[in-house]
VMD Tcl script that draws the C-alpha trace (Angstrom):
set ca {
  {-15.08 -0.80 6.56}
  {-17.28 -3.11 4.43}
  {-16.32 -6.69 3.60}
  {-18.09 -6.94 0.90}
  {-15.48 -8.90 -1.84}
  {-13.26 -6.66 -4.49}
  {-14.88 -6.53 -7.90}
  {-12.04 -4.91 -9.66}
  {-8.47 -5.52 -9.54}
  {-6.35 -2.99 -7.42}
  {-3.12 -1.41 -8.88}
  {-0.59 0.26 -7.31}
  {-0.74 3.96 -8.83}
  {2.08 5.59 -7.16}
  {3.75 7.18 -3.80}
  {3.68 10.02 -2.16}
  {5.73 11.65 0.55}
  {3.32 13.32 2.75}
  {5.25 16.06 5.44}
  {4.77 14.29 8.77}
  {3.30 10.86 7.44}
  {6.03 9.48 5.84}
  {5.41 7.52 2.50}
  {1.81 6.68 1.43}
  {0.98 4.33 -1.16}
  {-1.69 5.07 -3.34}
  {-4.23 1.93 -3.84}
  {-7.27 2.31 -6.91}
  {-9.56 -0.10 -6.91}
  {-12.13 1.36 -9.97}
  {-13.43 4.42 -9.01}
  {-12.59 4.30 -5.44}
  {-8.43 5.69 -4.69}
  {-7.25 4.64 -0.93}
  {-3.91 6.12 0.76}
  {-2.38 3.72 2.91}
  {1.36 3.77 4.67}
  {3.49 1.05 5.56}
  {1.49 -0.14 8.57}
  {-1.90 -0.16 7.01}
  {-0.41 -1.99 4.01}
  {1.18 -4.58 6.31}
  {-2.33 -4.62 8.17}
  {-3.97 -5.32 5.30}
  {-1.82 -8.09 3.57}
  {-2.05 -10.48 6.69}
  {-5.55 -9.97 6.23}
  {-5.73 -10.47 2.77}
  {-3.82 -13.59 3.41}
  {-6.08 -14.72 6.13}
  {-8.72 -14.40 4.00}
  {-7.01 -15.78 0.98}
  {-7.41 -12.52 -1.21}
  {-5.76 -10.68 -3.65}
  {-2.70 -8.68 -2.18}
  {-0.02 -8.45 -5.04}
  {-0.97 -4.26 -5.58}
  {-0.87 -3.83 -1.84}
  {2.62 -5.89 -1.99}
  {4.18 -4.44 -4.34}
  {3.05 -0.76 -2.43}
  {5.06 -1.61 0.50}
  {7.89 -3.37 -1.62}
  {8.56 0.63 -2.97}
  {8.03 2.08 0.12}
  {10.62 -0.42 1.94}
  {12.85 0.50 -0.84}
  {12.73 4.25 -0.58}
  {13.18 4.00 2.97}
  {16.33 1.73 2.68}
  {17.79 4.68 0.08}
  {16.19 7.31 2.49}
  {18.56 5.72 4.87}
  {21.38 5.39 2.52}
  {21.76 9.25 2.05}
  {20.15 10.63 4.79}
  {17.11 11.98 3.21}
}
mol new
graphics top color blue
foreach p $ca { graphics top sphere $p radius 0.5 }
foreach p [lrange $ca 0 end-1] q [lrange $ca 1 end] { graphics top cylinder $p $q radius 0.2 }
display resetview
């Protein structure tokens, strides 16, 4: 993976429920369009924060994921 610094912002583009993974969270950053779950997210943002970059997409990712888990939960999905 290259460490070369993020030139664009990221956004959070949406979720997907992928048979066998679980919830992914889909990351765009420009052009280039990452999948990541809940572990790579939380991976990620102690990196980020290590490094003092910009997490708030990746954040807010695994803030909806948590949440449809929780519901997931709720009523046994």
């Amino acid at each position: 993976m290259s460490k070369k610094p993020l030139t664009k912002a990221e956004t959070f583009t949406g979720l997907f429920n992928l048979p066998g993974e679980g919830f992914v969270a889909q990351i765009r950053n420009g052009v280039d369009t990452r999948l990541y779950d809940r572990q790579g997210l939380q991976h990620l943002i102690v990196e980020r924060k290590k490094t003092g970059e910009d997490f708030v997409a990746l954040n807010n990712a695994l803030t909806q994921i948590n949440i449809l888990g929780e519901i997931g939960q709720v009523v046994n999905i």
